[in-house]
C-alpha positions in Angstrom: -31.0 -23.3 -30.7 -32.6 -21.2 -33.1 -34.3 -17.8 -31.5 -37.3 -16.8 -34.3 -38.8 -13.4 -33.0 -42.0 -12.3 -35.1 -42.7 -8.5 -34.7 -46.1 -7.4 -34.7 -47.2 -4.0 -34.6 -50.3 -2.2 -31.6 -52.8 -4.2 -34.5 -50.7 -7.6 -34.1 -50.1 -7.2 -37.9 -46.8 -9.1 -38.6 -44.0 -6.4 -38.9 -41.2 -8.2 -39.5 -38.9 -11.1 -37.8 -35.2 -12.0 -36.7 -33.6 -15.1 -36.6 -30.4 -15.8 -34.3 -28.5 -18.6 -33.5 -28.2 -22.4 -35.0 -30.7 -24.9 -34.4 -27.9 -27.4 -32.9 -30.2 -30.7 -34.9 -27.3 -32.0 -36.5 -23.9 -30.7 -38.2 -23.4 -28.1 -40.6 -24.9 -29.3 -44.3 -27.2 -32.0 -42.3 -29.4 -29.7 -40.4 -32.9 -30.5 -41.1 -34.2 -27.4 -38.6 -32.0 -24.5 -39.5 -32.4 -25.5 -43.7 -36.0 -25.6 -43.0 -36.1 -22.0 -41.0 -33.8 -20.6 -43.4 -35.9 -21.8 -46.6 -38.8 -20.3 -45.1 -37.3 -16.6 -44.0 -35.3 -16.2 -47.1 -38.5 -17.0 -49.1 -40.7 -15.1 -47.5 -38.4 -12.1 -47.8 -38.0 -13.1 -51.8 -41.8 -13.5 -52.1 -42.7 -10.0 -50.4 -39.3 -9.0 -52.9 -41.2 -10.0 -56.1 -45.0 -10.1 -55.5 -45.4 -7.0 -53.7 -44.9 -3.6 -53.7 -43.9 -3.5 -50.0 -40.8 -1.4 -48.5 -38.5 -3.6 -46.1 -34.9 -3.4 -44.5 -32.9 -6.5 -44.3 -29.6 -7.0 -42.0 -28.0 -10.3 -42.3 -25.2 -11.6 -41.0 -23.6 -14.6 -42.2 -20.8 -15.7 -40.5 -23.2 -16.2 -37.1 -26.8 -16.5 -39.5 -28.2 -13.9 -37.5 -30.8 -12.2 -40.4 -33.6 -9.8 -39.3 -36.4 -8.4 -41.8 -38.7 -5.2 -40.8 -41.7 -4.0 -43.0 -41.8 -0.3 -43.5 -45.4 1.4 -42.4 -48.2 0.9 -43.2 -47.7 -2.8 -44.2 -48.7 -4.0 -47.3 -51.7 -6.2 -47.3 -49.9 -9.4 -49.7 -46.6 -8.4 -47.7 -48.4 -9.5 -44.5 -50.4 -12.6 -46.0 -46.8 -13.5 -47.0 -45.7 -13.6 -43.1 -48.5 -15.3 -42.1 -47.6 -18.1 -44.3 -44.1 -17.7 -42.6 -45.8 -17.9 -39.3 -47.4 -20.8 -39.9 -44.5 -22.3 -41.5 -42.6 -21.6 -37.9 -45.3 -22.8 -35.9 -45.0 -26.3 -37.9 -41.2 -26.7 -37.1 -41.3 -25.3 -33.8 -44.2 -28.1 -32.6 -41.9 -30.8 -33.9 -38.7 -29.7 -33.0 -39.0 -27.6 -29.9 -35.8 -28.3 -28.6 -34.4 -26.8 -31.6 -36.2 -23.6 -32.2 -37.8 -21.0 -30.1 -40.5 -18.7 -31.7 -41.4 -15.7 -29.8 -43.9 -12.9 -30.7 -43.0 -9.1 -29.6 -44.8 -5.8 -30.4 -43.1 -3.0 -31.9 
């Protein structure tokens, strides 16, 4: 299962995420579910990349997938319509593959 935590700052502003874990939907190169979260995180970390003017740390780790993104204060208004999107995007998977994906909301 995949663990999606969105951060949110005291203004629930989206902050950031982190992704752990594999979704478990089928074998490596045929997972539906972990392409589909990983298609959305890396672009949404690309997007705030090249359309804003945002500040953000990125840790990834490949070997286990792990990747976590935090926005720098104060958050960039584009940089946070661009996690919405991402949000919404999660939401989507997660109501059609529940036993697949987790997504969690925590303040920071």
């Amino acid at each position: 299962m995949t663990i999606v935590t969105v951060f949110q700052d005291k203004n629930h502003s989206y902050v950031g995420f982190s992704c752990k874990g594999h979704a478990g939907y089928a074998k490596a190169g045929e997972d539906i579910v972990c392409s589909a979260i990983s298609v959305l995180t890396i672009n949404t970390i690309n997007s705030i990349s090249s359309f804003t003017d945002a500040k953000f740390s990125v840790d990834s780790k490949e070997e286990t997938g792990d990747l976590k993104m935090l926005l720098e204060m104060p958050v960039d208004e584009d940089a946070e319509l661009l996690m919405r999107s991402l949000v919404l995007g999660l939401q989507g998977i997660q109501e059609n593959y529940q036993d697949y994906m987790t997504l969690n909301f925590k303040e920071v």
